[in-house]
C-alpha positions in Angstrom: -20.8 4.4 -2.1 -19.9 5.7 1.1 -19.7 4.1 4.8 -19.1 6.2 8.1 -15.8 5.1 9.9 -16.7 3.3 13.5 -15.5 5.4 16.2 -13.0 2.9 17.3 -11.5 2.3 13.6 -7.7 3.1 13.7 -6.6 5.6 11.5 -3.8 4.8 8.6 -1.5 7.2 8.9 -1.9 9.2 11.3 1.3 9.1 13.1 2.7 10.9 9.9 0.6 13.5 9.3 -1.5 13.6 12.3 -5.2 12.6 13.4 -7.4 15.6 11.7 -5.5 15.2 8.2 -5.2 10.9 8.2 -9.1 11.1 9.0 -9.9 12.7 5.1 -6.9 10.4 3.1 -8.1 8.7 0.1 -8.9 4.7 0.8 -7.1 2.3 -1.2 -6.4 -1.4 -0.7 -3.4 -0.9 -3.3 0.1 0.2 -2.5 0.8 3.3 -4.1 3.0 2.2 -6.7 -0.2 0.2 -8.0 -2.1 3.6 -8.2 -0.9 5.0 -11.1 -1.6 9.2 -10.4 1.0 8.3 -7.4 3.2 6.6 -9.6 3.0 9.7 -11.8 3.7 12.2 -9.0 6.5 10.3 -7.4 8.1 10.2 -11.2 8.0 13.6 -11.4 9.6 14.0 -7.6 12.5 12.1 -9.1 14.1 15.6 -10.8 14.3 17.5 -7.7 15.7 14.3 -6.0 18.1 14.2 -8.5 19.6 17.7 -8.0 21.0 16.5 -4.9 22.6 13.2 -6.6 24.5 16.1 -8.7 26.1 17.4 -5.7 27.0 13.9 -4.4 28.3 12.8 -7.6 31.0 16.2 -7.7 31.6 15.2 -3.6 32.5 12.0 -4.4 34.6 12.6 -8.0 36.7 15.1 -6.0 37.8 12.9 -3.3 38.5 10.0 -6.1 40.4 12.2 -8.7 42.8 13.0 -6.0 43.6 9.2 -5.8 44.0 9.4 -9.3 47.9 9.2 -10.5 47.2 11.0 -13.6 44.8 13.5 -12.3 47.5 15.0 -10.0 50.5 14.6 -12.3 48.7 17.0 -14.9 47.4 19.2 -12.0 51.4 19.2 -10.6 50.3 17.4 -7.7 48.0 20.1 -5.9 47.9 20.3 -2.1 47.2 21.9 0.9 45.7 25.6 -0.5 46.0 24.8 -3.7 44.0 22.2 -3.1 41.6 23.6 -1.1 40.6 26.0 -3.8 39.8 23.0 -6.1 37.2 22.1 -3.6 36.2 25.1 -1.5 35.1 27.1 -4.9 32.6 24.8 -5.7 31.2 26.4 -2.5 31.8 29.6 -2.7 30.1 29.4 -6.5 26.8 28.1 -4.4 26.7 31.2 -2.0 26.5 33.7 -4.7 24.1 32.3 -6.5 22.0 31.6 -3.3 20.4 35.0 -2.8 19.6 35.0 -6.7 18.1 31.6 -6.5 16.2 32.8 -3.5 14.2 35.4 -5.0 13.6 33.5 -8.6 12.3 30.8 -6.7 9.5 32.5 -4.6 8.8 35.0 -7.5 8.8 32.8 -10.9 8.1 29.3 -8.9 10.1 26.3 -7.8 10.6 24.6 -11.6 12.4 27.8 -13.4 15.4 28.2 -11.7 16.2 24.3 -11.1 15.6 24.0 -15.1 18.6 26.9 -15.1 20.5 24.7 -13.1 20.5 21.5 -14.7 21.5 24.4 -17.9 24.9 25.9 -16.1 25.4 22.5 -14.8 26.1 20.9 -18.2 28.3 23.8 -19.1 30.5 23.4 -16.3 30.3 19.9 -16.9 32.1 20.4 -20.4 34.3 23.4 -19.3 36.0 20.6 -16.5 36.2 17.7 -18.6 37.4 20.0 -21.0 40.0 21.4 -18.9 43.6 22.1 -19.7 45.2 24.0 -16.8 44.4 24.4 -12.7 43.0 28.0 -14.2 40.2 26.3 -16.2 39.5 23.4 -13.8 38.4 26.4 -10.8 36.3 28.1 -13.6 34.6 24.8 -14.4 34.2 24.2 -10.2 32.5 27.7 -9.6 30.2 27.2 -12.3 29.3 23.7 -11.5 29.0 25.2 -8.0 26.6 28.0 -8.8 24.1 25.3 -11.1 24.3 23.1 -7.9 22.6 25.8 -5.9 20.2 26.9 -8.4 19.1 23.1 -8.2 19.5 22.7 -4.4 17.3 25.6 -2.9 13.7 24.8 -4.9 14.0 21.4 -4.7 12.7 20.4 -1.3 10.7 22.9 -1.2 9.2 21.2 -4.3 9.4 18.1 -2.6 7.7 19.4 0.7 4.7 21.4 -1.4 4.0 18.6 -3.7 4.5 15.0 -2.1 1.2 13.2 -1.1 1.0 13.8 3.1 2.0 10.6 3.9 4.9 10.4 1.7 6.2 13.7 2.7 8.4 13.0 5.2 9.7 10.4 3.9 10.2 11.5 0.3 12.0 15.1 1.7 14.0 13.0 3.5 15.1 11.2 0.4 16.1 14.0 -1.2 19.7 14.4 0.9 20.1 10.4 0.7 20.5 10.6 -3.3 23.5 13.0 -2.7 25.1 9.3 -2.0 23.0 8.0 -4.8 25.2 10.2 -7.4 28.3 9.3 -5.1 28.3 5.9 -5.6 28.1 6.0 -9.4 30.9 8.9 -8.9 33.5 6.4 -6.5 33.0 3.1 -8.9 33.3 5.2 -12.4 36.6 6.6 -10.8 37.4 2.9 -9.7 37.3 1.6 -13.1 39.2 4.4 -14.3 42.1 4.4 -11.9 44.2 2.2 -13.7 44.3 3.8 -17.0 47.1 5.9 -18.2 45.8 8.1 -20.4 44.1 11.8 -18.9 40.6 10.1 -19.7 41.3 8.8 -16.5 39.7 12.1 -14.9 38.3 13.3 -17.9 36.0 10.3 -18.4 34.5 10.7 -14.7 34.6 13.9 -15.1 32.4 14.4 -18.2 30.1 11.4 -16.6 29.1 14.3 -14.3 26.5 15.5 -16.8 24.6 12.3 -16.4 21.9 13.1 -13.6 21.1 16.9 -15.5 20.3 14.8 -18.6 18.1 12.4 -17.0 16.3 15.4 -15.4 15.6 17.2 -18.2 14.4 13.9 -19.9 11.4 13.9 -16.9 10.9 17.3 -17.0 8.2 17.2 -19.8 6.4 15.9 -16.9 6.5 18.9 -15.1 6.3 21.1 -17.9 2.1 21.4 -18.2 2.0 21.8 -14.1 3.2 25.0 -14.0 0.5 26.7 -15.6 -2.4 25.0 -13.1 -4.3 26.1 -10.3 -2.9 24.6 -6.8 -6.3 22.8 -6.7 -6.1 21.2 -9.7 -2.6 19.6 -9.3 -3.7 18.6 -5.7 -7.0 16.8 -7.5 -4.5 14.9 -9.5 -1.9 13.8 -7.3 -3.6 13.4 -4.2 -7.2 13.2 -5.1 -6.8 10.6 -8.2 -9.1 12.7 -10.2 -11.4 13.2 -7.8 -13.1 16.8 -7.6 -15.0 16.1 -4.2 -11.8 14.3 -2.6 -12.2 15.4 1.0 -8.6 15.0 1.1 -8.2 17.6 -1.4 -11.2 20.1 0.2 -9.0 20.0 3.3 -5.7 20.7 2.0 -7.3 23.5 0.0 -8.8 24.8 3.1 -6.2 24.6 4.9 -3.4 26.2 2.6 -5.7 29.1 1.5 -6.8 30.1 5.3 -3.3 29.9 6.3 -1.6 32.0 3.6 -4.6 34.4 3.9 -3.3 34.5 7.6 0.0 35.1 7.1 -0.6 38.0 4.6 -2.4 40.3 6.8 1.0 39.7 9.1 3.4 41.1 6.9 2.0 41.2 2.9 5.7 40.0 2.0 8.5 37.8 3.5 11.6 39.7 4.0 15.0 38.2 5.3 14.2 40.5 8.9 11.0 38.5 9.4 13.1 35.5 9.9 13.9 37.4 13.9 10.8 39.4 14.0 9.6 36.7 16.6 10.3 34.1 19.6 9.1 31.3 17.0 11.0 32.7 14.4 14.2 33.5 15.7 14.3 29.8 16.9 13.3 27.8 13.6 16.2 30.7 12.2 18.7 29.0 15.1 17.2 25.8 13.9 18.1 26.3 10.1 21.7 27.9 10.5 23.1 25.5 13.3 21.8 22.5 11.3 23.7 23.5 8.2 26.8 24.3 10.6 26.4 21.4 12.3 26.2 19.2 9.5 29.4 20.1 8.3 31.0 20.8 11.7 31.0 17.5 13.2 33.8 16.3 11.1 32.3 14.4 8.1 34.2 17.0 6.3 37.7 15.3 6.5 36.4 12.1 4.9 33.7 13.5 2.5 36.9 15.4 0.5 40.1 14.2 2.1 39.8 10.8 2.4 43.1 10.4 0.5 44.9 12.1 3.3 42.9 10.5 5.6 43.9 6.6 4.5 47.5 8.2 4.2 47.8 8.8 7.6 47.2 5.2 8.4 49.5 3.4 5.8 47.1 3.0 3.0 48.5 4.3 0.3 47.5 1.8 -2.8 45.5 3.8 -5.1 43.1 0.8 -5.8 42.4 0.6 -2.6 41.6 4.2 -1.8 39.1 4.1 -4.8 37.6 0.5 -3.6 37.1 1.9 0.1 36.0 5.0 -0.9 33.3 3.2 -3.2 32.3 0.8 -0.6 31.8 3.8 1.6 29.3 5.1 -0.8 27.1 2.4 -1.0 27.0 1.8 2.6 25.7 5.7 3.0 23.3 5.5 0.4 21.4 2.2 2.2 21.8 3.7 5.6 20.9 7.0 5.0 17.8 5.7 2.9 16.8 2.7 5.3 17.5 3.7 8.8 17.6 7.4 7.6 14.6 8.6 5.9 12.1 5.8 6.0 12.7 6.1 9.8 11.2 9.7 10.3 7.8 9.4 10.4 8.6 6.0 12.4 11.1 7.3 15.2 10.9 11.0 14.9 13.3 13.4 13.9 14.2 14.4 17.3 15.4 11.0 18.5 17.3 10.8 15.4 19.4 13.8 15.4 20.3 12.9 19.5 21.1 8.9 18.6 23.3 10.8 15.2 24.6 13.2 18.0 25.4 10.9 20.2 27.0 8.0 18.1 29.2 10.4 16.5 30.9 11.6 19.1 31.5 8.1 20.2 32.9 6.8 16.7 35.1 10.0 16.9 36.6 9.6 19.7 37.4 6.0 19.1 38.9 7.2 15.7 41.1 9.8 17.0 43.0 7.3 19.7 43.6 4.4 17.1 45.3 7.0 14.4 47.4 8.4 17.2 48.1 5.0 18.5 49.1 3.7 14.7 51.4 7.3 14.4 52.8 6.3 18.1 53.6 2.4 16.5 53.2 2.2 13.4 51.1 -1.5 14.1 49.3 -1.9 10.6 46.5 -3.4 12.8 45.7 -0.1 14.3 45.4 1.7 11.1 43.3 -0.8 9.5 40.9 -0.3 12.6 40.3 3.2 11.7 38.4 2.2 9.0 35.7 0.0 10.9 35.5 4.0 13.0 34.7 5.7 9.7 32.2 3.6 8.7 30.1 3.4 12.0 30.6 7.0 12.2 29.0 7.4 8.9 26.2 5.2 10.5 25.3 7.7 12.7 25.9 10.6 10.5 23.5 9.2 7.8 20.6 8.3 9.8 19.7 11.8 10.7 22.3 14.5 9.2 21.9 13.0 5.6 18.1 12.9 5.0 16.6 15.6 7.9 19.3 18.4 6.7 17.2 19.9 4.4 14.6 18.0 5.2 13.7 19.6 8.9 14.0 23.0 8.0 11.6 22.5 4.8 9.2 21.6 7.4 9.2 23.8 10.5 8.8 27.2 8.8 5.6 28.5 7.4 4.5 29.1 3.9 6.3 32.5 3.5 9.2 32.4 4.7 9.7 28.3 3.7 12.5 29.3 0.5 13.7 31.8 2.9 14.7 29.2 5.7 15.5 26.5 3.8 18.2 29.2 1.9 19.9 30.1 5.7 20.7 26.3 5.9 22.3 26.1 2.7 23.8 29.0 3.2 25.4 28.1 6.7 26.3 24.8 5.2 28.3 26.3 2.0 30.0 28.5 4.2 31.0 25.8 7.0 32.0 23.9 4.1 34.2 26.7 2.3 36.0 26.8 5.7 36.3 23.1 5.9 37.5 22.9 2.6 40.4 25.0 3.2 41.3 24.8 6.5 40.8 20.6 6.6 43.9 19.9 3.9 46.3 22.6 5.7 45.0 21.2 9.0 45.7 17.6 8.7 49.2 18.0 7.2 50.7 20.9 10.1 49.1 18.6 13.4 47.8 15.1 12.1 45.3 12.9 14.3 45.7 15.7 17.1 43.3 18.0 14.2 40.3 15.3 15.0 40.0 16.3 18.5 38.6 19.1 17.1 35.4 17.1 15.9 35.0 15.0 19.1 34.7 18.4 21.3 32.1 19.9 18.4 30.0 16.5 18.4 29.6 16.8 22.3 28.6 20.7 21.6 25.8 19.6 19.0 24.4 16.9 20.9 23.3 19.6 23.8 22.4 22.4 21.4 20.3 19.5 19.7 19.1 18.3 23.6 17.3 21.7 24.3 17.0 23.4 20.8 15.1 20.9 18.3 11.5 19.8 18.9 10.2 16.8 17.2 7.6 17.7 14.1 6.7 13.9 13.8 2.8 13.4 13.6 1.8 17.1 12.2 0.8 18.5 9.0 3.0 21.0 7.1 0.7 23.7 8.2 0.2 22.2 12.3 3.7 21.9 12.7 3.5 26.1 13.1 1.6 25.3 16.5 4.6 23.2 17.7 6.8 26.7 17.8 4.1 29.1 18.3 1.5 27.3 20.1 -2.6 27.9 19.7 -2.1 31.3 18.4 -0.2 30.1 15.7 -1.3 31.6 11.9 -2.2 28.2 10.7 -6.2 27.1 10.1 -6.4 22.9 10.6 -9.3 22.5 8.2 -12.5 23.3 9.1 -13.8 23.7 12.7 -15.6 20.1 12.6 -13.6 17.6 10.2 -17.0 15.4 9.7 -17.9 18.2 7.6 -15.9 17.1 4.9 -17.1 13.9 4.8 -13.9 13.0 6.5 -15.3 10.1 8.4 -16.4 8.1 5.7 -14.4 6.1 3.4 -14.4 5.2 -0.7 -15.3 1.8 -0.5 -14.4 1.3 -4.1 -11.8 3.9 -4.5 -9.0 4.2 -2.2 -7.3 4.2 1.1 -3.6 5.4 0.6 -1.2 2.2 3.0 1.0 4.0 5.0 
């Protein structure tokens, strides 16, 4: 039933997840989505993937309802503050719900609170495709806001807890990529609509926001019966296939118990000053709040929400194709950001991806920046077209790391107790870089034009060097080794027991399963 793995066998999968874990996976001739307790497990991952295709789909309706003619004749043609508000309180709805969200989620469990989400979203849903002044439509974007982040803080941290170790990285990855999943059905719904000229021109996209909260809560029967298990038993039937001996499953145990019984007799409970309370800590905390900064910061902001006032500025002012450019734009994300984004992590590293993201956009930037102020300068029609090739291989670079590791990276690289707690100082550093953004950007563009974007090319050289000397790579670690990569041997993490052989994690299933990496 068993054989003992030759000493010179390679390991599947252990540039993922390193050696000491790959050496006790499950062996399986069969893909994972031919093993159906994978299939099962990655079904149920689809809910908290969704919450972020929620956000995308509100980015992407906000930027196409201002192309809209009838959207900002019934609005009186909103701009600059006015404007800004529209947009920035969808934000400022996220931060304070944050520090509620933060405590339900560590105290009642990840499902709870993202079950309350996908609730408040479907109200605000209503209340903005129901909306009959500017008055209403904020209500409706604060709400929506505050069910976003009720969604968006458990939900990698589900992800990260619950994928199957090879597929973590990948799969937490994925969960900032379906932001431009919900964006591209956002950008072509607005597309067809554009040319009606009745108000279900906005309405109609506007009530299609309820659409990923409904699918959710159709899976979440799925998740409904895991709440009440024991952590070993959900790991026995998602990663184990059923299997109470799995030495895959013996580890993991092992592993999570010793290093949570570690961390306790630190500090019994995680409190927002533990976050400094060390070298290691203060520097995932630098980690997590320049990374939401930075993701916001580095000028994706100006297209992500403007990009009407952005294709103004270069003589494009067709409403058809706004909507068509912004739609292509969205589908183009999606397949980079899932491609030569996420399935690229475990592949290139997340280091070398945030420098090459770094790097690129700085370049595209700059390139950007002197063919609008060469159109302004001539008004040469070939010059503004160019600026669009600049947006899209900016958004290259921007989705190969920025879109899959944001949430992604800091998920990973703090421990067990102070995960939720991390993971909420980059959301919370993003919402408030994007609050700024939001109003600052409109009021921006209109008073100083192309001269606002060299801005953006000075802040993308900035985060290239912070990136440079500040982010180590996680690649190749479990979630609990990746403690030693910050804190070295002392680091409160147990890898399994002292001699891996002892759970049998040299020998293989030879008619069970091996997990293809």
């Amino acid at each position: 039933m068993f054989r003992r793995r030759k000493n010179n066998e390679k390991i599947n999968g252990s540039s993922s997840v390193g050696v000491d874990l790959a050496r006790v996976l499950p062996v399986s001739d069969k893909p994972w989505w031919k093993q159906p307790y994978l299939i099962r497990l990655n079904l149920i991952l689809l809910v908290p993937l969704f919450s972020s295709a929620t956000s995308g789909y509100d980015g992407s309706m906000m930027n196409a309802q201002q192309v809209i003619p009838t959207w900002r004749l019934y609005f009186d043609y909103p701009k600059g503050g006015k404007l800004g508000l529209v947009n920035a309180i969808f934000y400022v709805g996220k931060v304070c719900a944050l520090p509620v969200v933060t405590i339900l989620s560590d105290r009642i469990g990840r499902h709870k609170p993202i079950l309350l989400g996908l609730i408040l979203c479907i109200v605000g849903t209503v209340i903005q495709a129901a909306a009959v002044n500017y008055g209403m439509l904020v209500v409706s974007r604060y709400v929506l806001g505050a069910a976003t982040a009720f969604m968006a803080q458990p939900s990698p941290l589900l992800i990260t807890e619950l994928a199957f170790p090879t597929h973590r990285g990948k799969i937490t990855a994925l969960y900032q990529t379906f932001f431009y999943f919900g964006a591209i059905l956002s950008a072509w719904a607005s597309f067809g609509t554009v040319h009606l000229s009745s108000n279900w021109a906005w309405r109609g996209p506007a009530a299609l926001q309820a659409f990923f909260p409904v699918i959710q809560l159709s899976f979440w029967w799925l998740l409904a019966n895991e709440r009440s298990e024991e952590a070993r038993s959900v790991l026995v039937k998602y990663h184990g296939n059923g299997d109470e001996n799995s030495p895959l499953v013996h580890f993991e145990m092992n592993e999570i118990q010793e290093t949570i019984r570690i961390e306790r007799e630190l500090n019994a409970q995680s409190r927002w000053k533990d976050l400094t309370a060390t070298p290691a800590n203060r520097k995932r905390s630098a980690i997590a709040i320049s990374l939401g900064f930075f993701s916001q910061w580095c000028g994706n902001g100006v297209v992500s929400y403007y990009l009407t006032l952005v294709l103004n500025s270069i003589g494009i002012t067709d409403p058809t194709n706004q909507a068509l450019i912004n739609g292509l734009l969205q589908i183009f994300n999606f397949f980079i950001s899932v491609f030569l984004g996420a399935f690229m992590v475990d592949r290139l590293g997340r280091r070398v991806l945030f420098l090459w993201s770094a790097a690129g956009m700085m370049l595209a930037y700059i390139a950007w920046t002197v063919l609008n102020a060469e159109f302004l300068k001539t008004r040469a029609s070939g010059l503004g077209i160019a600026v669009i090739p600049m947006i899209f291989v900016y958004y290259f670079h921007y989705d190969i790391a920025f879109t899959p590791l944001l949430y992604a990276y800091p998920a990973e690289i703090f421990p067990y107790r102070l995960r939720g707690l991390g993971l909420s100082l980059t959301l919370l550093s993003t919402y408030i870089a994007l609050i700024f953004n939001l109003f600052v950007n409109p009021i921006a563009m209109a008073a100083i034009s192309w001269k606002y974007y060299i801005l953006y090319c000075c802040m993308n050289a900035c985060i290239l060097v912070v990136i440079y000397f500040l982010y180590p790579e996680t690649k190749g670690h479990s979630l609990e080794e990746i403690a030693k990569v910050f804190e070295g041997d002392d680091a409160a993490v147990n890898l399994g027991p002292k001699n891996v052989d002892e759970l049998d994690g040299t020998v293989e299933h030879e008619e069970n399963y091996r997990e293809k990496s």
